[in-house]
C-alpha positions in Angstrom: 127.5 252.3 340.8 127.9 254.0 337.5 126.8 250.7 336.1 123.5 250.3 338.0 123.4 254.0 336.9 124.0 252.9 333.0 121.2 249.5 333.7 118.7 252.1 335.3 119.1 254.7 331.9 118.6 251.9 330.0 115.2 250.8 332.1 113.7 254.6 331.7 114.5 254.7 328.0 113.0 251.1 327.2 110.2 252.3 329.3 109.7 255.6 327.3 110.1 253.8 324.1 107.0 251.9 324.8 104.7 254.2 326.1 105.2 256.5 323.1 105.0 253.2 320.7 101.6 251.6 322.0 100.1 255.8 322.8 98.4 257.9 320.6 98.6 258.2 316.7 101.0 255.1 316.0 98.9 252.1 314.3 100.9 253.3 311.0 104.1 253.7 312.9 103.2 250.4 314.2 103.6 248.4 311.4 106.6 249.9 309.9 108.1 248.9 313.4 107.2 245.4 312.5 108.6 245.4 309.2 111.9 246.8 311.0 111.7 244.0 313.7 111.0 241.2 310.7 114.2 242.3 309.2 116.5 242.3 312.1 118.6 239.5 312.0 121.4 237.8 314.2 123.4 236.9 311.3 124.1 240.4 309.8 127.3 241.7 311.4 126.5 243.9 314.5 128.9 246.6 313.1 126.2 246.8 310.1 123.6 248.1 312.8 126.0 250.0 314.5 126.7 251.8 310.8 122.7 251.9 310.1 122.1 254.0 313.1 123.7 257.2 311.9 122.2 256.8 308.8 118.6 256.6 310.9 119.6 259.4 313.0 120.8 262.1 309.5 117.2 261.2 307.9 115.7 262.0 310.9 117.4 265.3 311.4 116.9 266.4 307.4 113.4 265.1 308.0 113.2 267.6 311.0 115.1 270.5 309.2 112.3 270.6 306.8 109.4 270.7 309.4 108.4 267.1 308.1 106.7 266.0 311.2 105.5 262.6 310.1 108.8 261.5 308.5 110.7 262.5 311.6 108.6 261.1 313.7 109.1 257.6 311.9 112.8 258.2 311.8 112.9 258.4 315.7 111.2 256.1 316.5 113.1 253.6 314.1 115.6 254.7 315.8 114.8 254.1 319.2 113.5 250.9 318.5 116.8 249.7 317.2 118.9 250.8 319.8 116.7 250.3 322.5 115.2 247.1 321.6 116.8 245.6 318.6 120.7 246.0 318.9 120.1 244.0 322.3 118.8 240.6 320.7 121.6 240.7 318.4 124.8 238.0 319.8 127.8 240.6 319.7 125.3 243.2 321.5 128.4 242.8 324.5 131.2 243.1 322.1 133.8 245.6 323.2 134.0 246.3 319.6 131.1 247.9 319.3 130.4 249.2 322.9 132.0 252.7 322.0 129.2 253.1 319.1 125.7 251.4 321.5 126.8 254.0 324.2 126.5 257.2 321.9 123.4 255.5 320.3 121.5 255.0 323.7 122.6 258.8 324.7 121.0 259.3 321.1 118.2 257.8 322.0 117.3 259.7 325.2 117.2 262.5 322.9 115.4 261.1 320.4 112.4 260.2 322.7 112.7 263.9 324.0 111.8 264.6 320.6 108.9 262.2 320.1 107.2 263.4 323.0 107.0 267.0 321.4 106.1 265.5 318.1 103.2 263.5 319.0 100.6 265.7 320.2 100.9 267.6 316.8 101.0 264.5 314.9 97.6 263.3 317.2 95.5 266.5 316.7 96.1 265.6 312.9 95.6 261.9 313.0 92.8 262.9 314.9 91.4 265.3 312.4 91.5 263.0 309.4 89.8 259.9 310.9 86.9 262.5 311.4 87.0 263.3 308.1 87.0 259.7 307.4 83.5 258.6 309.1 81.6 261.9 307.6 83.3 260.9 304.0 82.4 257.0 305.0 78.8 257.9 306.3 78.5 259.6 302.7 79.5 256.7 300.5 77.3 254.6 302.5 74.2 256.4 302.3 75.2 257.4 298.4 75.7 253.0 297.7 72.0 252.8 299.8 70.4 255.2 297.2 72.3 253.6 294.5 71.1 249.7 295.5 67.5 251.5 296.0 66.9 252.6 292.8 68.7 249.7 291.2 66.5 247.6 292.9 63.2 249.5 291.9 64.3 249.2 288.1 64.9 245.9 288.1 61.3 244.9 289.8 59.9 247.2 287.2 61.9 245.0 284.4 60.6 241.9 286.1 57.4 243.2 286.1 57.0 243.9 282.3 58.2 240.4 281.3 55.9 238.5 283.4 53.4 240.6 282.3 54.4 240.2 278.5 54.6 236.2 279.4 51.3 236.0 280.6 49.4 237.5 277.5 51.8 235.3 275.1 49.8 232.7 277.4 46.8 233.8 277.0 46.7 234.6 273.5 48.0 230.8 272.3 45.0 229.8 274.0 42.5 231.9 272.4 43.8 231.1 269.2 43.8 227.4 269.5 40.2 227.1 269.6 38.2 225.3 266.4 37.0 227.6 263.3 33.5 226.3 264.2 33.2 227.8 267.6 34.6 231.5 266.2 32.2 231.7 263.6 29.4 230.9 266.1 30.7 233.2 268.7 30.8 235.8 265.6 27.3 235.1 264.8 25.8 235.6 268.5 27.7 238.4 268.9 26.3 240.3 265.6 22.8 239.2 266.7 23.4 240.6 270.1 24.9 244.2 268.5 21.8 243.9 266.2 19.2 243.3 268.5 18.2 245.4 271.7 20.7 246.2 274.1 18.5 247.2 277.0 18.2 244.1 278.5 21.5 241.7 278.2 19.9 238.9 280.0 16.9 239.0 278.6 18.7 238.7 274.7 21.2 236.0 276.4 18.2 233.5 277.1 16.7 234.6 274.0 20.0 233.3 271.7 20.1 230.3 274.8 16.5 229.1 273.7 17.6 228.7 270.0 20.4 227.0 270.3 19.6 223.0 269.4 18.5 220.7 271.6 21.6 218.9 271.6 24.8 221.3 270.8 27.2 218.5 268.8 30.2 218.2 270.6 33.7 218.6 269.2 37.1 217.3 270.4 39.5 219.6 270.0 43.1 219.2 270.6 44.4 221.2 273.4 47.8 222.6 273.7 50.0 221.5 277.0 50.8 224.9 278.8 54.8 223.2 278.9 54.0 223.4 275.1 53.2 227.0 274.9 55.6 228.0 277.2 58.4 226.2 274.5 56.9 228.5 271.5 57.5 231.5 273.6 60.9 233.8 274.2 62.9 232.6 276.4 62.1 234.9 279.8 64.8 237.7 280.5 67.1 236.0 282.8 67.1 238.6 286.6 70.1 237.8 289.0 69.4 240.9 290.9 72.6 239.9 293.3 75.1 239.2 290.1 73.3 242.3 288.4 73.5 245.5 291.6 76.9 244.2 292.1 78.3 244.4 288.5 76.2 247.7 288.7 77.1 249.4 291.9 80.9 247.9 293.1 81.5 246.5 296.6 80.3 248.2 299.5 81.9 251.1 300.9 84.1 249.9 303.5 86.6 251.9 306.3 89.7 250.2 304.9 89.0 251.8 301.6 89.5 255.0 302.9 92.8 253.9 304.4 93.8 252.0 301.6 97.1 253.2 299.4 94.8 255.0 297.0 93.8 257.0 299.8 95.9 258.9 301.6 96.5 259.6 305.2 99.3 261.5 307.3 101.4 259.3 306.9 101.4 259.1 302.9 103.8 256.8 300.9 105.9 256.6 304.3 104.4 253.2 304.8 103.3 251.7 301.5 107.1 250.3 300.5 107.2 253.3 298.2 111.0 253.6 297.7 111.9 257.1 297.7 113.8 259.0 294.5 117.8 258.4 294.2 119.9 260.8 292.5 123.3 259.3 290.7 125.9 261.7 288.9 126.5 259.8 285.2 130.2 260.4 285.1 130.6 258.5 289.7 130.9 255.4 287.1 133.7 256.4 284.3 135.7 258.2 287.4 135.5 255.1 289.4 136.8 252.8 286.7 139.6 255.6 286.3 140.9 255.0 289.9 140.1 251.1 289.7 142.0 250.5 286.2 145.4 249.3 288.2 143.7 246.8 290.2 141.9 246.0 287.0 144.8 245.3 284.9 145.5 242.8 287.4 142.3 240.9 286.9 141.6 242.4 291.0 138.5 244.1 292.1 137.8 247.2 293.6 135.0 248.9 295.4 133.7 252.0 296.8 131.1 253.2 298.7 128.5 255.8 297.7 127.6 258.2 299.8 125.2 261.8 299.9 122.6 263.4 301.6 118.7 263.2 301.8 116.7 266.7 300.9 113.1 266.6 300.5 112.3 263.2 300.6 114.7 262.6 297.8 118.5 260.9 297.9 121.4 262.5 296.5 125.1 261.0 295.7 127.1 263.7 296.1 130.3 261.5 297.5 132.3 258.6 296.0 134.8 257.1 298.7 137.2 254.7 297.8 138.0 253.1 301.4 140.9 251.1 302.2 140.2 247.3 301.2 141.5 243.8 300.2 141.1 242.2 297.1 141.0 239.3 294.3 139.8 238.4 291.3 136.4 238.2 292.3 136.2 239.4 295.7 136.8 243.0 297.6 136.9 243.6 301.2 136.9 247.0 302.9 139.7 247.8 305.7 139.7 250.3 308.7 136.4 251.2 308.5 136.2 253.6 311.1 137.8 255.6 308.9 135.2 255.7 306.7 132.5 256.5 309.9 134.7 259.4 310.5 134.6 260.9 307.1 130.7 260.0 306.8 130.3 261.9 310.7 132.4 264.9 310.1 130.3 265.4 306.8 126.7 264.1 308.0 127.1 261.7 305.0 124.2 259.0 304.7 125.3 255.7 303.2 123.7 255.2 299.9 125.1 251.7 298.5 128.4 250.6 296.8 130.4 250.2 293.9 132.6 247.3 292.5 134.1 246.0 289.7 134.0 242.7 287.6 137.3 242.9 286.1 137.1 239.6 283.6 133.2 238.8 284.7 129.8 239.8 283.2 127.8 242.4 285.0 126.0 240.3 287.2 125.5 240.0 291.2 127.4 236.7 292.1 126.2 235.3 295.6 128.7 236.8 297.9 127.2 240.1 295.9 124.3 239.1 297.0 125.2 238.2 300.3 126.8 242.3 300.9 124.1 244.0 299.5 121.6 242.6 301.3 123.2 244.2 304.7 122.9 247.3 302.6 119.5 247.0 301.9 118.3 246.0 305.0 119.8 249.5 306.5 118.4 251.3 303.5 115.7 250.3 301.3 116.5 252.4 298.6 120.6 251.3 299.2 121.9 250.2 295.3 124.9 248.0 293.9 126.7 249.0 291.0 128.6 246.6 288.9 131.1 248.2 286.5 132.3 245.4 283.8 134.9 246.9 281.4 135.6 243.9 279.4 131.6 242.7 279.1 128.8 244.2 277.1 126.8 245.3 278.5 129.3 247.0 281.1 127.9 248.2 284.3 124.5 247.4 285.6 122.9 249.3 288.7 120.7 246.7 291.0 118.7 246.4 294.3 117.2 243.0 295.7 114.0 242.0 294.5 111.3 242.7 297.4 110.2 239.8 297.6 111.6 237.3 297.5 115.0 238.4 297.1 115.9 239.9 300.5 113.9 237.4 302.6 115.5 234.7 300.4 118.9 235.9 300.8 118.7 237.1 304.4 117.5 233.8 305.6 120.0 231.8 303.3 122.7 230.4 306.0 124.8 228.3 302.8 128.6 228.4 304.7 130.4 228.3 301.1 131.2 231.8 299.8 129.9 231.3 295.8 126.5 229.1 296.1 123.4 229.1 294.6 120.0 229.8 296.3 117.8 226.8 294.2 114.5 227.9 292.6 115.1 231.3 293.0 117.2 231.7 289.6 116.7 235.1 288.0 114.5 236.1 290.9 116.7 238.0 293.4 117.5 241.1 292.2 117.0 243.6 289.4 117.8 246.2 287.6 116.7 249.8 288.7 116.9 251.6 284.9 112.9 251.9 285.7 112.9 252.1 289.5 114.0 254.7 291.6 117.4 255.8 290.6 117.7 258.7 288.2 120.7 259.2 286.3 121.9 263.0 286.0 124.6 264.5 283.5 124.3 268.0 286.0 124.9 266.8 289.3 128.2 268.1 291.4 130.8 264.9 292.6 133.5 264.9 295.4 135.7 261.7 295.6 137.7 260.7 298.3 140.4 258.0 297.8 141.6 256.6 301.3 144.0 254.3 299.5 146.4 256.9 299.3 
């Protein structure tokens, strides 16, 4: 019975979860659940999305604290869909290892969707009231690109019309002037005899000057120009591409997606552009690290630790360096007892911000199986960072994320069974450094450190 009870909790919340994801304001939400559902992947240990939930579930809450109604909205829901939907594809979904942890994130989830159901008639009305704003503001680009095209339209006929007209009396005037001296100088004489003589009766003085004229007018032969030969000794016409010439002029047509676009901006912001949000890093989490890791150094072994802190206003803080339990060589380092570490992280509310190791004799670099850990990371966090501390290397400690793309989709899909490997024609292309990104390095910034080894 209690587990037909458990199956038939698990129907109503799937069923919840999907009414709320296909009603309403969610075609932004929408696609940031696709990007979640592309980056879920069978072979990331299930304990990482076990670990990724809380993180989820403490952004959502800070989220809420503030009264941010579209960031908590996208935190629930991310966090519905992976313990509702996603957590189930994954193989070690019926591991009693991890049963403990699905349990609380499915009672997590009833009152996550509880939550939704408030947010989204708010979030609605103001979806609602910005695509109205959208069609007046598009209706007014439209009819301001219609005047725009009109009047470009009416100065280029106008142009058009001025060259033809200059090209037709270019035309006419070679003509005129390739008639024979003879006939100008007789056409000059008539004319002064007309202007001298009476000029009430034209016809009368036109037969007049007609009855003069010899019997037999001599004929001349006069060479006459080829209008293809005029036209050459003319200026070339004023080329008119009215097409190449509005568009240059006027910019592509208005269209809805510009108005949804990143340079525009909607409810739901930066939230879905793959804007990563602002990190904060204490300077001195590195030199106190390489304190507490000098005795494994001096040994050639490494050591890591994991950073953790809080999220406030859209912005990341370290405020914790944990030093769990863990294995180690020269170039690897494991962590040990990790629920440990979920029970300092849950009794604090501490989000899980990346992690720290050493490279005791190596450069500061990401080797593959760095590669290979932070990825996991990432894929829980966007914003999630690897730092590399190198005492004995210039330069000595490095602070990197996976390149996106190709780096994360490389490495998430790389299935290479050897622990060091290379990923071929990707060289150089997999992560980076984050001195320019999103991680801001500050001398006045408080620093707790816990170290579990002892």
């Amino acid at each position: 019975m209690a587990g037909n009870a458990r199956d038939s909790a698990r129907s109503s919340l799937k069923s919840a979860s999907s009414n709320i994801v296909s009603t309403g304001a969610t075609q932004f939400v929408k696609e940031s659940f696709r990007q979640l559902n592309k980056r879920a992947d069978v072979h990331v240990d299930s304990t990482r999305y076990v670990q990724s939930a809380p993180n989820i579930w403490r952004q959502a809450i800070s989220y809420e604290k503030e009264n941010d109604l579209v960031q908590t909205y996208i935190m629930f829901m991310r966090y519905t869909v992976l313990g509702v939907t996603e957590l189930k594809k994954h193989p070690d979904y019926k591991s009693p290892a991890v049963q403990g942890d699905i349990q609380k994130i499915q009672m997590n989830c009833a009152m996550a969707i509880t939550k939704l159901e408030r947010i989204r008639p708010l979030l609605e009305k103001r979806y609602s009231a910005i695509e109205q704003a959208n069609i007046i503001e598009m209706d007014r680009r439209k009819r301001e690109y219609a005047a725009r095209v009109e009047a470009a339209q009416i100065a280029l006929n106008a142009e058009k019309m001025k060259a033809n007209q200059h090209s037709d009396m270019s035309v006419h005037t070679e003509r005129v002037s390739s008639g024979s001296a003879m006939e100008g100088q007789l056409y000059d004489d008539e004319w002064w005899r007309m202007e001298s003589g009476s000029k009430s009766d034209g016809q009368s003085m036109t037969k007049s000057i007609q009855s003069e004229l010899p019997a037999a007018m001599p004929t001349y032969s006069l060479p006459v120009q080829s209008t293809s030969n005029i036209s050459a000794s003319l200026p070339p016409p004023i080329p008119f591409k009215p097409s190449n010439a509005m568009s240059a002029l006027l910019g592509p047509e208005p269209s809805y997606e510009s108005l949804t676009s990143p340079t525009y901006k909607t409810i739901f912001d930066d939230s879905l552009e793959g804007k990563l949000r602002k990190m904060h890093l204490p300077r001195r989490l590195m030199q106190e690290f390489l304190k507490r890791a000098q005795p494994n150094t001096s040994r050639n072994l490494e050591t890591c630790g994991i950073l953790c802190g809080r999220l406030q206003k859209n912005e990341f803080t370290i405020t914790n360096l944990v030093i769990p339990k863990q294995t180690a060589t020269s170039d690897t380092c494991s962590t040990t007892n990790e629920e440990d570490l979920i029970e300092f992280q849950d009794k604090r509310d501490l989000i899980t911000l990346g992690w720290i190791h050493t490279h005791p004799s190596q450069s500061c670099f990401l080797s593959s199986v760095d590669l290979h850990t932070h990825c996991s990371y990432q894929l829980m966090l966007p914003e999630a960072i690897a730092i590399v501390m190198a005492p004995s290397k210039t330069p000595s400690q490095g602070i990197f994320r996976l390149t996106d793309p190709p780096g994360i989709d490389v490495v998430t899909a790389c299935r290479d069974p050897q622990m060091f490997h290379l990923h071929e024609g990707y060289e150089g292309q997999l992560y980076e450094s984050t001195e320019k990104g999103h991680v801001y390095v500050s001398d006045e910034m408080m620093l707790d450190i816990t170290d579990m080894r002892v």
